[in-house]
C-alpha positions in Angstrom: -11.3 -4.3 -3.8 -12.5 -1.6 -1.1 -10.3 -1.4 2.0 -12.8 -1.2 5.0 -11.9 2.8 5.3 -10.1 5.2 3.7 -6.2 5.0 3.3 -5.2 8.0 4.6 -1.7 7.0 5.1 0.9 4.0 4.9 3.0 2.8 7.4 6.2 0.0 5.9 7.8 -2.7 7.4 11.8 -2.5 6.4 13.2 -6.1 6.2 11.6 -8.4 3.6 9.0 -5.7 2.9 10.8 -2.7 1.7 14.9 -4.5 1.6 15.6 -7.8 0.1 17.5 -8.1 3.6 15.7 -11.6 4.8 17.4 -14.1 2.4 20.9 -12.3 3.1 20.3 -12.5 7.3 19.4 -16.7 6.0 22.7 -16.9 5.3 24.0 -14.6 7.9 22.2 -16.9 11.0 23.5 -20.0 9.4 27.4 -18.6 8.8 27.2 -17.4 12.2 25.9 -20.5 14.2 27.9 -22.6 11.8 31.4 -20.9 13.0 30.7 -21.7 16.3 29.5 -25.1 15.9 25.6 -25.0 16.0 23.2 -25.5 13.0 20.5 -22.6 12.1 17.6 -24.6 10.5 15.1 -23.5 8.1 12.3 -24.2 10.6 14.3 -21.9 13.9 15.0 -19.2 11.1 11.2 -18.9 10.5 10.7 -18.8 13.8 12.5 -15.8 14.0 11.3 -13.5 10.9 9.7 -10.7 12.3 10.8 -10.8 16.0 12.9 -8.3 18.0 16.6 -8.7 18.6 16.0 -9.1 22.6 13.5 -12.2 21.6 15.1 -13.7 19.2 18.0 -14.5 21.1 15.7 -15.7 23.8 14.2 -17.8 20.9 17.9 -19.0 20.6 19.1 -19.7 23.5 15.9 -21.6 24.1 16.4 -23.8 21.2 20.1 -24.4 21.7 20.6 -24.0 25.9 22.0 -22.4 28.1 25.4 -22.6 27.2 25.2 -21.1 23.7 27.5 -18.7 23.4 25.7 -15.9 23.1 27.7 -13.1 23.2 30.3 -14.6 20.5 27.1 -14.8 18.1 26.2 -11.7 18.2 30.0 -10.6 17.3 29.6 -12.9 14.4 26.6 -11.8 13.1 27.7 -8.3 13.4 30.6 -9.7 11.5 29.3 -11.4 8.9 26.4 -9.0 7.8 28.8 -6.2 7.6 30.9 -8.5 5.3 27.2 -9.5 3.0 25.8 -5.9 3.1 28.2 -3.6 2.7 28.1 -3.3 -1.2 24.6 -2.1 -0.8 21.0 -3.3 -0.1 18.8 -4.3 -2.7 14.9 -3.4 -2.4 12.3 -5.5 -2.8 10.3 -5.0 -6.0 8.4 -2.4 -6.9 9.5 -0.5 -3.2 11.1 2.5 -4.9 7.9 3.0 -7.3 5.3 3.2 -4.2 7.5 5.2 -2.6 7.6 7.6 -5.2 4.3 7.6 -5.9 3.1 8.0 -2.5 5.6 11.1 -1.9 4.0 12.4 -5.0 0.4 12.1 -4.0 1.1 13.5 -0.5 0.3 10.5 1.1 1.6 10.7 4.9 4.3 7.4 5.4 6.4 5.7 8.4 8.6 3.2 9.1 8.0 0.7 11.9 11.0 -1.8 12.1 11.8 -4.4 14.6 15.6 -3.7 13.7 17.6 -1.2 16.3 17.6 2.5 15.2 21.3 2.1 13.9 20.8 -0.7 11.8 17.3 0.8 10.4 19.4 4.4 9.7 22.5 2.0 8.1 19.8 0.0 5.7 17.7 2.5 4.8 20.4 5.3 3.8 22.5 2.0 1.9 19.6 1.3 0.1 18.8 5.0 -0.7 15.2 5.6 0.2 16.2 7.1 4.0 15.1 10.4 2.6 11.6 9.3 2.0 10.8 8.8 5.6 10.5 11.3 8.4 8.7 9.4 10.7 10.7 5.9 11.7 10.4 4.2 14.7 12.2 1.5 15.4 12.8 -1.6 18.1 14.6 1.1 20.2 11.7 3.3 20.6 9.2 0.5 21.9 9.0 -1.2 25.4 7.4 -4.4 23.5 8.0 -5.3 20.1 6.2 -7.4 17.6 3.4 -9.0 17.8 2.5 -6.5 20.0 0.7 -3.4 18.3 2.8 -0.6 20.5 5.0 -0.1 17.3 2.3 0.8 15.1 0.2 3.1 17.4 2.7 5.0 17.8 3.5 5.7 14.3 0.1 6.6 13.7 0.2 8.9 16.6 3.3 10.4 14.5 1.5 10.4 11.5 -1.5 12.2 13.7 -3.8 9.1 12.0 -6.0 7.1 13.7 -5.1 3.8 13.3 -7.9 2.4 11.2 -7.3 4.9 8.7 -3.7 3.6 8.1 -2.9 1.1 5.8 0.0 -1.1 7.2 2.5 -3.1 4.5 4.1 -5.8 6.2 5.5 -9.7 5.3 6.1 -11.3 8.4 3.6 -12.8 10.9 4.6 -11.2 14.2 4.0 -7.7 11.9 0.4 -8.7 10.9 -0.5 -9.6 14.4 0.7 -6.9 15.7 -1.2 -4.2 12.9 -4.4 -6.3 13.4 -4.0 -5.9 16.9 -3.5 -1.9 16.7 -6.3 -1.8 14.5 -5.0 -0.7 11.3 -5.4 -2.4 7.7 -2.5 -5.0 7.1 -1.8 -5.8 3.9 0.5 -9.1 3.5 3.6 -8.8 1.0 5.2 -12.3 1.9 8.8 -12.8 1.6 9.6 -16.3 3.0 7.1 -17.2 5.0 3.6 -17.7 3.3 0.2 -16.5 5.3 -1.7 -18.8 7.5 -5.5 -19.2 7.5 -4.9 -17.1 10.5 -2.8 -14.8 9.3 -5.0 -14.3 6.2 -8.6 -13.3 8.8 -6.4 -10.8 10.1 -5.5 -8.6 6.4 -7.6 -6.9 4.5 -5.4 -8.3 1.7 -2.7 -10.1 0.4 -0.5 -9.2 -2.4 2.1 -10.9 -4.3 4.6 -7.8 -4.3 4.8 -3.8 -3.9 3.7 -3.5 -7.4 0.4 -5.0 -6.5 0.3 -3.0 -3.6 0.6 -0.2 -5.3 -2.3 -0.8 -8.1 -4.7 -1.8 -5.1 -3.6 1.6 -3.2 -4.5 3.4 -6.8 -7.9 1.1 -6.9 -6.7 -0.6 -9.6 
């Protein structure tokens, strides 16, 4: 296929794109509500994939009232993923190939995560691929996160890009709204959740991993 412009750079998404993170937070959400007496679903996980810290507790507290406990959630999340993560951080496959290979063709790259700038800094350097980023921006350096485009403009500011010549890799949702919306070309990696019809009108394509990301990006 022809993307609709030139890639001139790549901007990532970090969990479920990049980091084999999503499956491990799964059980993470559903240890932490389960401790204090609530049930995380399938369907309010979902509903949370791709969303900003800030929101998604809104998103809980919505779901389960007023009088969930919050704060004692957040200790045990902190708690638990500590416990599930601290061995190390498997990437998602094919991540450390296209990261090579972009690094090697001089393609310009950034990190947009909806994760806080300590946890982004924590997973990436586990996982060893900090080094391959200079530009990362993170859920910290936006007033509004995903869906909203904010995140992605200013990475391609960073990246002195105009958005419609970046190439955005994301597998959530909220991240392709929110590259359609900035005007960049999203490609879809799913992780969990698959794309909508919706979803779908808003990428220039959808791929079934970082391997076939990286053959369309080569224009294979």
């Amino acid at each position: 296929m022809s993307f609709p412009n030139p890639v001139e750079a790549v901007i990532f998404d970090m969990d479920g794109l990049l980091l084999d993170t999503e499956r491990i937070y799964r059980v993470v959400l559903q240890r932490a509500c389960s401790a204090l007496g609530y049930e995380m679903t399938d369907a309010l996980f979902h509903s949370l994939i791709g969303v900003p810290g800030p929101a998604g507790y809104a998103i809980i507290r919505a779901h389960f009232g007023e009088g969930f406990p919050l704060d004692g959630y957040k200790s045990r999340i902190a708690e638990i993923a500590e416990e599930l993560l601290a061995a190390g951080i498997p990437l998602k496959a094919g991540a450390g190939e296209l990261l090579l290979d972009l690094g090697a063709r001089g393609v310009p790259i950034a990190l947009a995560t909806s994760s806080s700038r300590a946890v982004a800094e924590r997973h990436l350097s586990r996982a060893g691929i900090r080094d391959h980023f200079e530009i990362v921006f993170t859920g910290d350096d936006v007033t509004n996160g995903k869906p909203d485009p904010e995140i992605f403009m200013k990475a391609a500011g960073a990246l002195a890009m105009k958005p419609g010549r970046c190439l955005v890799l994301e597998d959530s949702h909220n991240g392709i709204r929110a590259a359609h919306a900035a005007g960049t070309m999203p490609v879809m990696v799913p992780d969990i959740v698959a794309p909508t019809a919706d979803i779908r009108a808003k990428c220039v394509a959808v791929v079934t991993d970082l391997h076939e990301a990286r053959r369309l990006l080569e224009g294979r």
